[in-house]
Backbone as JSON, one array per atom type, in Angstrom:
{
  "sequence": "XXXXXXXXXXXXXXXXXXXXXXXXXXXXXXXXXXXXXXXXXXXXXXXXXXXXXXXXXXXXXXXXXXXXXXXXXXXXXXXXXXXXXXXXXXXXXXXXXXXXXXXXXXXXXXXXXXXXXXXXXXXXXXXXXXXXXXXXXXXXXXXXXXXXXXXXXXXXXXXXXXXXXXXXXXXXXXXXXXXXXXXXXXXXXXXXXXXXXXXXXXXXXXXXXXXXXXXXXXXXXXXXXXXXXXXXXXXXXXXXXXX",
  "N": [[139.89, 80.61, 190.44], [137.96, 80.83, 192.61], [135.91, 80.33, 190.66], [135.95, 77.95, 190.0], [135.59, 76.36, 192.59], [133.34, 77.12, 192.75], [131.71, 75.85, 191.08], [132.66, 72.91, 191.41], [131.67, 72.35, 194.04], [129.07, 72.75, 193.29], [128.91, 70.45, 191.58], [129.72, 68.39, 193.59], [126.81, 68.68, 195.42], [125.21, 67.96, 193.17], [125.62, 65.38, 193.24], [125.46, 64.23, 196.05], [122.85, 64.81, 196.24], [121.82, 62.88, 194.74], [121.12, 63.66, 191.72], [120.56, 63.58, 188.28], [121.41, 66.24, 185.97], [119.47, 69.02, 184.97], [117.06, 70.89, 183.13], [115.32, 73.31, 184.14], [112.28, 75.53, 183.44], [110.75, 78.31, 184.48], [107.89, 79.16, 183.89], [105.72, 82.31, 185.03], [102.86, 82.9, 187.23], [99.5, 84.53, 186.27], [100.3, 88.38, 186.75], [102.44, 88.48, 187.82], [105.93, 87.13, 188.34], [109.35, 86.73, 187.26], [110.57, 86.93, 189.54], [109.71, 85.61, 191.53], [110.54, 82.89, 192.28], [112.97, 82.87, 193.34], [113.98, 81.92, 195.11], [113.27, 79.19, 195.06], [114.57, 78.5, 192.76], [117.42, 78.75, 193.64], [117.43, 76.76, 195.17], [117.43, 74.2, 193.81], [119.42, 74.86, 191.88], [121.76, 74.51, 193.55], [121.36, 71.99, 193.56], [122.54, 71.13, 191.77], [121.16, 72.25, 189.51], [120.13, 73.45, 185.8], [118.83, 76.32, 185.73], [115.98, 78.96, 185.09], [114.2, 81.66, 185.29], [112.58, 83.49, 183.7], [110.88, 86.36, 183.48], [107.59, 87.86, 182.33], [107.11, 89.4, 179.24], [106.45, 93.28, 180.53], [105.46, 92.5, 182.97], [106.14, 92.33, 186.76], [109.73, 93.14, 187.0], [109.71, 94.37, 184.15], [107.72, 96.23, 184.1], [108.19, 98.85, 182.99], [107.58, 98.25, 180.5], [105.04, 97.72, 180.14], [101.58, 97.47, 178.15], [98.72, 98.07, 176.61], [98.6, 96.28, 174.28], [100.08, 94.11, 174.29], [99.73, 90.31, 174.63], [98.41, 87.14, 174.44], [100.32, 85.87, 172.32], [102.49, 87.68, 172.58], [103.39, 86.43, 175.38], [103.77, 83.71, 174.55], [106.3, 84.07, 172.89], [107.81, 85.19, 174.49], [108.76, 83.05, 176.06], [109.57, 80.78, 174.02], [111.35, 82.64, 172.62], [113.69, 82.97, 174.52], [113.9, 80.01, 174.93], [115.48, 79.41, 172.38], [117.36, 81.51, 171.47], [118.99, 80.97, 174.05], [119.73, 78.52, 173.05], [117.75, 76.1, 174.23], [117.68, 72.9, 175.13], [115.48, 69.59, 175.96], [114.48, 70.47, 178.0], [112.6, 71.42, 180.94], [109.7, 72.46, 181.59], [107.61, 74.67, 183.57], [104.4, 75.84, 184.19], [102.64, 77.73, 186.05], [99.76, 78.13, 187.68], [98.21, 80.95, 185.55], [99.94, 80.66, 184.22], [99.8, 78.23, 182.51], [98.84, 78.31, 180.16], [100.8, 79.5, 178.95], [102.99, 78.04, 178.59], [101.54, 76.07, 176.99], [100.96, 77.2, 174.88], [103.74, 77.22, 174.14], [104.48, 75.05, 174.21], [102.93, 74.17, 171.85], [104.48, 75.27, 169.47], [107.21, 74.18, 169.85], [107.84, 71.77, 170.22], [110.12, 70.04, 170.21], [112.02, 70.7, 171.71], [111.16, 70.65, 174.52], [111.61, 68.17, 177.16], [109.7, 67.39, 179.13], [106.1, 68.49, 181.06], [105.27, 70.93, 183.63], [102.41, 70.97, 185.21], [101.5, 73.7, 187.35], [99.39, 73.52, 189.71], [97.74, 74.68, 187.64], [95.91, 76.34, 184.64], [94.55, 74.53, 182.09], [94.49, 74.48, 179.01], [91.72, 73.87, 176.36], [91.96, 73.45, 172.35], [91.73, 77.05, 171.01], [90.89, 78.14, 173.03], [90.88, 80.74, 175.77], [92.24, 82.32, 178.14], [90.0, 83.33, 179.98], [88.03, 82.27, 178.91], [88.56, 79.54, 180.0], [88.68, 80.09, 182.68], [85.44, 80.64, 182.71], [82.93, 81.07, 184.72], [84.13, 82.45, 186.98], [85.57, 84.2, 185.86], [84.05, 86.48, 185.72], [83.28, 87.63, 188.45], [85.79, 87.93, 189.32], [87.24, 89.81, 187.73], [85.21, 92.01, 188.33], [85.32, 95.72, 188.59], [87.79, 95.59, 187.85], [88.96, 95.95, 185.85], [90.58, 98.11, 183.69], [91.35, 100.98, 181.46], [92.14, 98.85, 179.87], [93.5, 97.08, 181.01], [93.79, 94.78, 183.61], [93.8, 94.76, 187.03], [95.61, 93.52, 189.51], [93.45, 91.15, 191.54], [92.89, 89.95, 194.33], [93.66, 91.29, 196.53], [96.22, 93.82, 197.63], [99.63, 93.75, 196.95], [103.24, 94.29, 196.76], [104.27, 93.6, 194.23], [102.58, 92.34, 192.26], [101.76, 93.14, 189.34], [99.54, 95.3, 187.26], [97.71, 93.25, 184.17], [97.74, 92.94, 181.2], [94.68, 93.39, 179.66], [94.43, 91.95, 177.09], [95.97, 90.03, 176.88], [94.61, 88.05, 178.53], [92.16, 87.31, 176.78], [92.85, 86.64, 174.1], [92.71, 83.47, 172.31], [94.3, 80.39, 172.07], [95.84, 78.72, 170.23], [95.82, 74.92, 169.37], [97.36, 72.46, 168.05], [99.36, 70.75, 167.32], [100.36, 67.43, 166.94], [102.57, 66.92, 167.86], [103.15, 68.37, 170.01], [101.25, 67.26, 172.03], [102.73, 64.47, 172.68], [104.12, 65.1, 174.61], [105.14, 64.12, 177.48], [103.59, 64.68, 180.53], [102.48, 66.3, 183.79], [100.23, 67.42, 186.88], [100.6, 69.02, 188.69], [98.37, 69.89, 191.93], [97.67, 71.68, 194.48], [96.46, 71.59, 197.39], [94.27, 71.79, 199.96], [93.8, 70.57, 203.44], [93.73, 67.79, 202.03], [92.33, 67.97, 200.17], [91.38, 69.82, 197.0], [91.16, 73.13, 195.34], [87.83, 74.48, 194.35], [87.65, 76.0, 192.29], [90.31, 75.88, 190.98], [90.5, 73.15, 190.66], [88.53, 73.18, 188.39], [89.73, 74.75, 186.48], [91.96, 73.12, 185.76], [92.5, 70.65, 187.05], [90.64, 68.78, 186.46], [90.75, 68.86, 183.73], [93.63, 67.51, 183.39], [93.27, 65.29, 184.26], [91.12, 64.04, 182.09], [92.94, 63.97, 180.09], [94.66, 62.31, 181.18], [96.99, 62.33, 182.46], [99.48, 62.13, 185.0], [98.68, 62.66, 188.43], [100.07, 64.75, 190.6], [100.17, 65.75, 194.13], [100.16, 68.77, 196.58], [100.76, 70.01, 199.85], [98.88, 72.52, 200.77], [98.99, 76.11, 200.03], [97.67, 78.52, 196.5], [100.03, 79.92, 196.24], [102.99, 78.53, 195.91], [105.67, 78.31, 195.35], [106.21, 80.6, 196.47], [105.37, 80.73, 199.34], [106.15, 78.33, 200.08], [109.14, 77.23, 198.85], [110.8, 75.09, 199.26], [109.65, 72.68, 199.85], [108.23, 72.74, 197.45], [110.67, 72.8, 195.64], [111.34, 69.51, 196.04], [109.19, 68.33, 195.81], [109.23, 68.84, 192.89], [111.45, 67.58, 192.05], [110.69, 64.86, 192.92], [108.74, 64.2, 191.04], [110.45, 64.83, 188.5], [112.7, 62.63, 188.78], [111.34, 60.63, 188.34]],
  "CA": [[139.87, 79.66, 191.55], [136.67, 80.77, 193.09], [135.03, 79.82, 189.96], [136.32, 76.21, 189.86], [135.24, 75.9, 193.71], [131.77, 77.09, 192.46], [131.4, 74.42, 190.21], [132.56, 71.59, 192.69], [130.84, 72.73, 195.19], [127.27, 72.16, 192.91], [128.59, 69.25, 191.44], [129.52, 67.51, 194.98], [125.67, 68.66, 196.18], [123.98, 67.03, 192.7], [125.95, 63.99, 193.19], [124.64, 63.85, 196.97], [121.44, 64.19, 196.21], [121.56, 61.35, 193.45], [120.12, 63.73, 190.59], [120.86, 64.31, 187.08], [120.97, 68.23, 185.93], [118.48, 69.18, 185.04], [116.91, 72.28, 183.13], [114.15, 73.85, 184.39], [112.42, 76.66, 182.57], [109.47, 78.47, 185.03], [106.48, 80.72, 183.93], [104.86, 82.47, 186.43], [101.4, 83.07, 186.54], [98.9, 85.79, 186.0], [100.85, 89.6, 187.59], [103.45, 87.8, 188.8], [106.88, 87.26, 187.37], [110.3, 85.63, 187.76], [111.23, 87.49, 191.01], [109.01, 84.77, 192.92], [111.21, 81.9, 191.57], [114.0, 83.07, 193.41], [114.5, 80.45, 196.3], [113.7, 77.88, 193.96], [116.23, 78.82, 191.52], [119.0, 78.8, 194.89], [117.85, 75.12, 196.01], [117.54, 73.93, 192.59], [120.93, 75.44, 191.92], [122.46, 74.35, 194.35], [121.34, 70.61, 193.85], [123.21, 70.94, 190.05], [120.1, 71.84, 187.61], [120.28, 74.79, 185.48], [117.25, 77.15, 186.32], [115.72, 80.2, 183.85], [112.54, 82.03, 185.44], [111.85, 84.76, 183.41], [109.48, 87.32, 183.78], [106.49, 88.06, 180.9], [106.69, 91.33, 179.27], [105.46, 94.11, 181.15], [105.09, 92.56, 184.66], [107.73, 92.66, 187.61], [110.99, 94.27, 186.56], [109.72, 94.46, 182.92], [106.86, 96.7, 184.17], [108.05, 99.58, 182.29], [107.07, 97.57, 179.11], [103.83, 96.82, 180.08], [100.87, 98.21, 177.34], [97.54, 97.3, 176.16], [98.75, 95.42, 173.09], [100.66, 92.54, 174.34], [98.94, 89.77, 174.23], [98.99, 85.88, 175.0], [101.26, 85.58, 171.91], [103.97, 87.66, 173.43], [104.29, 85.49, 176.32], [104.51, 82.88, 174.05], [106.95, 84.32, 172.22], [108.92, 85.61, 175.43], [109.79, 81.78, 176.06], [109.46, 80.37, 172.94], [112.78, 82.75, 171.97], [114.78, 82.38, 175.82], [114.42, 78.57, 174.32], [115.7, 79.65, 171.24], [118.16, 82.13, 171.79], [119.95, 80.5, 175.11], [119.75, 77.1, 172.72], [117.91, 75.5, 175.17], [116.7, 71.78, 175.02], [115.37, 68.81, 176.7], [113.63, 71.78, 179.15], [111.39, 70.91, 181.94], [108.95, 73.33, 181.36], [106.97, 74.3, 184.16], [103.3, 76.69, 184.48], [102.32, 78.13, 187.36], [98.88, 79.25, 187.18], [97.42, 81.42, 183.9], [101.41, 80.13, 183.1], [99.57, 76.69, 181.9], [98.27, 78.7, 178.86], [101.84, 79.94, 178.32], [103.24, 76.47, 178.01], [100.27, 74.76, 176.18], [101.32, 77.63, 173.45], [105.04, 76.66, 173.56], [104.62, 73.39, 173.6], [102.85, 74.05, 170.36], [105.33, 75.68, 168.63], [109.04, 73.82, 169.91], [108.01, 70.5, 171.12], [111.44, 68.9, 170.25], [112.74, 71.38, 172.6], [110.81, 70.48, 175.79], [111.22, 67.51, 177.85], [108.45, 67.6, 180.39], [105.49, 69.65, 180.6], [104.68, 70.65, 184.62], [101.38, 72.43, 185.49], [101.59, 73.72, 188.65], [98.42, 74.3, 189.76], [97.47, 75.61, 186.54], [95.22, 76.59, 183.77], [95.13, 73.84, 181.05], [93.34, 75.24, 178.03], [91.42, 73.13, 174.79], [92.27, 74.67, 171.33], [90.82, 77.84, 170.93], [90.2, 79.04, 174.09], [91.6, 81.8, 175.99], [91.8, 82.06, 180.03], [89.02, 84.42, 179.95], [86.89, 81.0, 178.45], [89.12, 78.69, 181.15], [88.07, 80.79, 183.85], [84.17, 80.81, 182.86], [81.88, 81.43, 185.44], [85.32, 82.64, 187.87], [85.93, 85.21, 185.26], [83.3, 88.21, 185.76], [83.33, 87.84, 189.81], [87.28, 88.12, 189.48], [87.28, 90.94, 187.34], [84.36, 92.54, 188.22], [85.9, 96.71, 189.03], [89.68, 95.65, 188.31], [89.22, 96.5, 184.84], [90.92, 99.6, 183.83], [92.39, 100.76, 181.03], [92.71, 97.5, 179.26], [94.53, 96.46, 181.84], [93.09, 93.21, 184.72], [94.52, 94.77, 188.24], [95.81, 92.21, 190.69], [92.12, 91.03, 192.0], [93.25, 89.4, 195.37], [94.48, 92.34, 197.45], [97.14, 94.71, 197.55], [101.19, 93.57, 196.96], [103.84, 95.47, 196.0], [104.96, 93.05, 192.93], [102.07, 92.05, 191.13], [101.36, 94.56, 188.6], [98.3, 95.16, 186.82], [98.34, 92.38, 183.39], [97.17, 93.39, 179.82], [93.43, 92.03, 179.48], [94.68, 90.71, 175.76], [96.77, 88.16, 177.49], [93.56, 86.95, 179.21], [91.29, 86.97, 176.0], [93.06, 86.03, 173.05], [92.36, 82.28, 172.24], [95.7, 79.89, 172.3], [95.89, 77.52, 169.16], [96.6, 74.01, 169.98], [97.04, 71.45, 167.02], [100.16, 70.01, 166.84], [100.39, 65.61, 167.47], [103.97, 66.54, 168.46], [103.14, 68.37, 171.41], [100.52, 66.02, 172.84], [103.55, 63.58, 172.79], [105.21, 65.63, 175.82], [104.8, 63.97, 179.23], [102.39, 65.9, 180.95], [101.55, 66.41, 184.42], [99.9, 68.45, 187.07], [100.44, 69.35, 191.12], [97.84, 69.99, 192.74], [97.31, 72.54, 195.93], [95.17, 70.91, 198.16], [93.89, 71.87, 201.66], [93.36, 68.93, 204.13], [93.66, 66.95, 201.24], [91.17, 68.79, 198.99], [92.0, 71.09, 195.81], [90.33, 74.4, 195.33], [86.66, 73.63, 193.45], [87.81, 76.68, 191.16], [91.32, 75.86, 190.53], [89.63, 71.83, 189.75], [87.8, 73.4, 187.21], [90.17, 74.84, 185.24], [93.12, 72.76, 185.85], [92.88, 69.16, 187.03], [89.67, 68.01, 185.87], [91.1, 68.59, 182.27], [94.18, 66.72, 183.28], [92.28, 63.91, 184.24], [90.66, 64.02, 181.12], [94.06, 63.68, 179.34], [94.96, 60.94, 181.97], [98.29, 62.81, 183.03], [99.89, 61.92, 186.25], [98.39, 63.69, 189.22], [100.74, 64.83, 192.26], [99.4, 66.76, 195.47], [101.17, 69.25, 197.43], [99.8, 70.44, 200.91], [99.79, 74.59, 200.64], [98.18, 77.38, 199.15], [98.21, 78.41, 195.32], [101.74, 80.0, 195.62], [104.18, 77.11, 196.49], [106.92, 79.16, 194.91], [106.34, 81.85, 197.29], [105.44, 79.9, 200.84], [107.12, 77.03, 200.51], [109.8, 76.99, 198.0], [111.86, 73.45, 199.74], [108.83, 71.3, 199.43], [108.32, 72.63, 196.04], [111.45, 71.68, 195.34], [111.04, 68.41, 196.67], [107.98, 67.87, 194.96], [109.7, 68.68, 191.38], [112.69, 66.64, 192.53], [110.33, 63.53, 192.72], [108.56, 64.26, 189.24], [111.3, 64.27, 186.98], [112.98, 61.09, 188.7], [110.11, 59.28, 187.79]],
  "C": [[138.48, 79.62, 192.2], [135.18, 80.44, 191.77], [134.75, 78.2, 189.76], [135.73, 75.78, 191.4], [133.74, 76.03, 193.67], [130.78, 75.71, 192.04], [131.2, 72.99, 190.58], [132.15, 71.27, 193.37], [129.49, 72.08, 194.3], [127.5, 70.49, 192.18], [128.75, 67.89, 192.55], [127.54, 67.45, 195.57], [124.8, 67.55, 194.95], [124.47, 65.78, 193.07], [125.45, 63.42, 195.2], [123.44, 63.88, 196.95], [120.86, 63.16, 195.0], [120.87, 62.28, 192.05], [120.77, 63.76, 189.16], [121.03, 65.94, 187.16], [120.45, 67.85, 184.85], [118.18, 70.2, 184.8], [115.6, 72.89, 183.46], [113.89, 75.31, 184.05], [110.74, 77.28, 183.48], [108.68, 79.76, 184.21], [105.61, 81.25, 184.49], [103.56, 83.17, 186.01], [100.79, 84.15, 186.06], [99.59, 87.4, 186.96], [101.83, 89.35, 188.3], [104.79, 87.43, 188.07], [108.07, 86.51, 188.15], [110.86, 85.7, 189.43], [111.12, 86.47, 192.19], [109.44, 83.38, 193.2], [112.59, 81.74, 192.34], [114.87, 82.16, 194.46], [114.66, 79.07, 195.6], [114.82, 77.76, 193.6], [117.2, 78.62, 192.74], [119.1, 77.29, 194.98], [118.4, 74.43, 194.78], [119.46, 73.98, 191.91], [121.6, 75.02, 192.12], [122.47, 72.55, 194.52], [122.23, 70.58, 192.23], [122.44, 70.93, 188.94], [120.44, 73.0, 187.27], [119.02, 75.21, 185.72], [117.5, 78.54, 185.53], [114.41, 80.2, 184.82], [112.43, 83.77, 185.04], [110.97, 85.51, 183.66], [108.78, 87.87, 182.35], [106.94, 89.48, 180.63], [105.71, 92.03, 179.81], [104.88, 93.46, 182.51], [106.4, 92.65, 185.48], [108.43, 93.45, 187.23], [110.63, 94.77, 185.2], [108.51, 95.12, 182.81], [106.96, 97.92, 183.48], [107.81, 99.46, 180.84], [105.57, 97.56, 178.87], [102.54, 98.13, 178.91], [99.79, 97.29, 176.98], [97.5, 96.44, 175.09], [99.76, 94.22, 173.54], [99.97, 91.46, 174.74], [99.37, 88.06, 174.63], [100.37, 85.41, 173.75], [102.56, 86.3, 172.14], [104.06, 87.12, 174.49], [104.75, 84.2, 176.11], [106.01, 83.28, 173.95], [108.36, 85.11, 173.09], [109.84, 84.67, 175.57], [110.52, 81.03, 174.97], [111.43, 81.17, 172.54], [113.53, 82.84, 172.74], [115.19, 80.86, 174.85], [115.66, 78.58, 173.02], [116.98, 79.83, 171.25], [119.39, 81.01, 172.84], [119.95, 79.15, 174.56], [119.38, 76.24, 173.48], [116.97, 73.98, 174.67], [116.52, 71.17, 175.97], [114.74, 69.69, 178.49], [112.75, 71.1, 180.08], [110.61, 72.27, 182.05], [107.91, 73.64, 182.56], [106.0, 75.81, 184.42], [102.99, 76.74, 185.63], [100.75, 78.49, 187.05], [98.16, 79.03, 185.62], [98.81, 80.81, 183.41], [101.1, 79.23, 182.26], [98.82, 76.94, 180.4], [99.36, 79.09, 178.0], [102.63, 78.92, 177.78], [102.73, 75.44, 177.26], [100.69, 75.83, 174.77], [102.64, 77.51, 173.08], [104.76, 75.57, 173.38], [104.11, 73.52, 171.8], [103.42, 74.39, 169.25], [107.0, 74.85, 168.7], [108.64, 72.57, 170.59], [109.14, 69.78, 171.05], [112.3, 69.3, 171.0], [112.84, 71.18, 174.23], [110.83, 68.8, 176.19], [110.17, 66.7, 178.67], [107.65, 68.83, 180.55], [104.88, 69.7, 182.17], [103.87, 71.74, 184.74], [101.48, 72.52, 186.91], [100.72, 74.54, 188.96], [97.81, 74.96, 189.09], [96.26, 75.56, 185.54], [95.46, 75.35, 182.87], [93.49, 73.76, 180.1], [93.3, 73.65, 176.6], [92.0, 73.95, 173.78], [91.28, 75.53, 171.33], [90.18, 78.14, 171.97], [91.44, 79.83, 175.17], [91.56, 81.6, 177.6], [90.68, 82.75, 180.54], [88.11, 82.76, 180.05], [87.47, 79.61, 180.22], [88.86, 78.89, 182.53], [86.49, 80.29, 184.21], [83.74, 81.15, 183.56], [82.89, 82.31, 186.39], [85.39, 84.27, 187.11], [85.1, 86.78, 185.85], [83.53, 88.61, 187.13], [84.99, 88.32, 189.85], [87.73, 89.11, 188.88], [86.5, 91.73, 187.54], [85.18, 94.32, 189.02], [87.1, 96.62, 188.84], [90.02, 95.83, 186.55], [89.73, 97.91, 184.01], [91.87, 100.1, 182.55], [93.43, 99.92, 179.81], [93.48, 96.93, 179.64], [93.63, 95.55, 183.21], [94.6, 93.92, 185.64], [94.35, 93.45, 188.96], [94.32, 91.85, 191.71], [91.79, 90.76, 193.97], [93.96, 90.48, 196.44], [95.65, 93.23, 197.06], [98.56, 94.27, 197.81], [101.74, 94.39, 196.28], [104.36, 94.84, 194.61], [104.33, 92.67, 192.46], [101.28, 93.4, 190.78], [100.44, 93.95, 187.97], [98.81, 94.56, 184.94], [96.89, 92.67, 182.49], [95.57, 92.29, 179.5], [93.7, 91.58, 178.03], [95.05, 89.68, 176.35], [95.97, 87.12, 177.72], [92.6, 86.53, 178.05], [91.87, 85.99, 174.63], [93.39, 84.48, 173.57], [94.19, 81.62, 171.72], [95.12, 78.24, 171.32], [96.91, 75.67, 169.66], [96.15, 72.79, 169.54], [98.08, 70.71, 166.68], [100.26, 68.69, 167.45], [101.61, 65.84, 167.94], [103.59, 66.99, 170.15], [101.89, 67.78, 172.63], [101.58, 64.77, 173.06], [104.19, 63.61, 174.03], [104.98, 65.1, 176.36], [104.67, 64.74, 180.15], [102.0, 65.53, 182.25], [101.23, 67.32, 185.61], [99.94, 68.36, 188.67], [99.62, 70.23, 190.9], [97.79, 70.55, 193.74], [96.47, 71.76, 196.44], [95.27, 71.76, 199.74], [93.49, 70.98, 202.71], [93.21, 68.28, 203.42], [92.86, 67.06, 199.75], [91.57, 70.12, 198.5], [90.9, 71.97, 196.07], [89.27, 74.03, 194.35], [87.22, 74.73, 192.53], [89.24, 76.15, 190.55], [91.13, 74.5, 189.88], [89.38, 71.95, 188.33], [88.92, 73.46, 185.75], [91.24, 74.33, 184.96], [92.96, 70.68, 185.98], [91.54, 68.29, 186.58], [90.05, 67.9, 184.44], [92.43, 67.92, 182.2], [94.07, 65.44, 183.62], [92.34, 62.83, 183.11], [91.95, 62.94, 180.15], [95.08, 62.56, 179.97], [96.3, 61.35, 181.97], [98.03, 62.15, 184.01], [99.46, 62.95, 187.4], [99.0, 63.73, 190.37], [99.52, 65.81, 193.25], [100.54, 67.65, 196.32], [100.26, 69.92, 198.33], [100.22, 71.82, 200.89], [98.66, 75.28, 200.15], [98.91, 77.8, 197.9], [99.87, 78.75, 195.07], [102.64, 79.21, 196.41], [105.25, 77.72, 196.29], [107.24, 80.17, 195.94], [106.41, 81.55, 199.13], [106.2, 79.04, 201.04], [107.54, 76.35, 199.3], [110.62, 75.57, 198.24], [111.03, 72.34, 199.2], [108.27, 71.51, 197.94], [109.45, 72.18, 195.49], [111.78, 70.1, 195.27], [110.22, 67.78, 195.5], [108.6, 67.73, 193.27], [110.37, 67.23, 191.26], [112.09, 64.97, 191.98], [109.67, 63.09, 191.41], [109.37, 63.88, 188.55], [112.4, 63.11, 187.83], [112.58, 60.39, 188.36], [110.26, 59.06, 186.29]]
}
């Protein structure tokens, strides 16, 4: 009984807010993991989409994994087999971040799987280059002392949930040749501050979706939207995939 009132309950809220369901599949960025997803995932939820935000091997809860050999192809290969496994299609795929390197390597492997491809705020790499190269000039100042180990500590201060993230992840180069997944519909929010993006986050993110003449949204905030202000991220998705 309380399962059937579950059910009614989310499908009375999608049908008030006019949406489809809707699957959304998040990757969170560099030291950071599904944990931060977690309001999302409620509103989201709660409007009738299905919602998956995993966490990478070896960060967040999956920190007793973490080792100097994993690499950007296991975080492929984290989503890449959720998709797989949980049979998932027609996905709304969405990068956070270094996430936009994790999705530019699914997409290249399961494009008949994904839907929509959202960068959020993110990295968006050429073939053959790594976030280390996406970074450029950002890179040495941002690592400079947080190297340790073979491990890239959290650069930005002291939290208790981002753990320190395997420098393979950041170097190895992310292959990206298939005509299927250039087919996806592709595009990228934006952080802005009084109306103006970060000149570093520009660099490695929306000047190359430009390029590729995606759709460009804006959201007023700082880089973690997921974390400050999970409603108007919602919001913001919300109006994406209606479009």
């Amino acid at each position: 009984m309380k399962k059937l009132i579950f059910f009614l309950s989310l499908t009375i809220s999608a049908i008030c807010h006019g949406q489809q369901r809707d699957t959304y599949l998040f990757v969170p960025g560099a030291w950071d993991g599904g944990w931060d997803y977690a309001k999302v995932d409620s509103i989201l939820s709660a409007h009738g989409n299905i919602v998956y935000r995993p966490t990478l091997t070896g960060l967040g809860e999956r920190v007793h994994l973490a080792n100097p050999g994993i690499n950007l192809t296991t975080y492929i290969n984290d989503i890449r087999n959720l998709m797989q496994f949980e049979d998932l299609h027609n996905v709304i795929l969405v990068g956070h971040s270094y996430g936009g390197m994790v999705i530019s390597g699914v997409a290249e492997q399961v494009p008949g799987r994904i839907k929509q491809l959202i960068y959020l705020d993110a990295m968006v790499p050429n073939d053959g280059e790594s976030a280390k190269d996406v970074c450029g000039d950002l890179w040495a100042p941002m690592t400079q002392g947080n190297i340790k180990d073979s491990m890239v500590l959290y650069p930005f201060g002291t939290t208790p949930k981002d753990v320190p993230q395997p420098l393979n992840t950041f170097i190895e180069p992310v292959k990206l040749s298939n005509p299927l997944a250039r087919k996806i519909p592709a595009v990228f929010i934006q952080m802005t501050k009084d109306g103006k993006g970060s000149p570093a986050h520009d660099k490695m993110g929306i000047a190359r979706a430009k390029e590729r003449k995606w759709k460009i949204y804006s959201l007023e905030g700082g880089h973690y939207a997921m974390r400050e202000q999970p409603e108007n991220l919602v919001k913001k998705l919300e109006e994406i995939t209606q479009h």
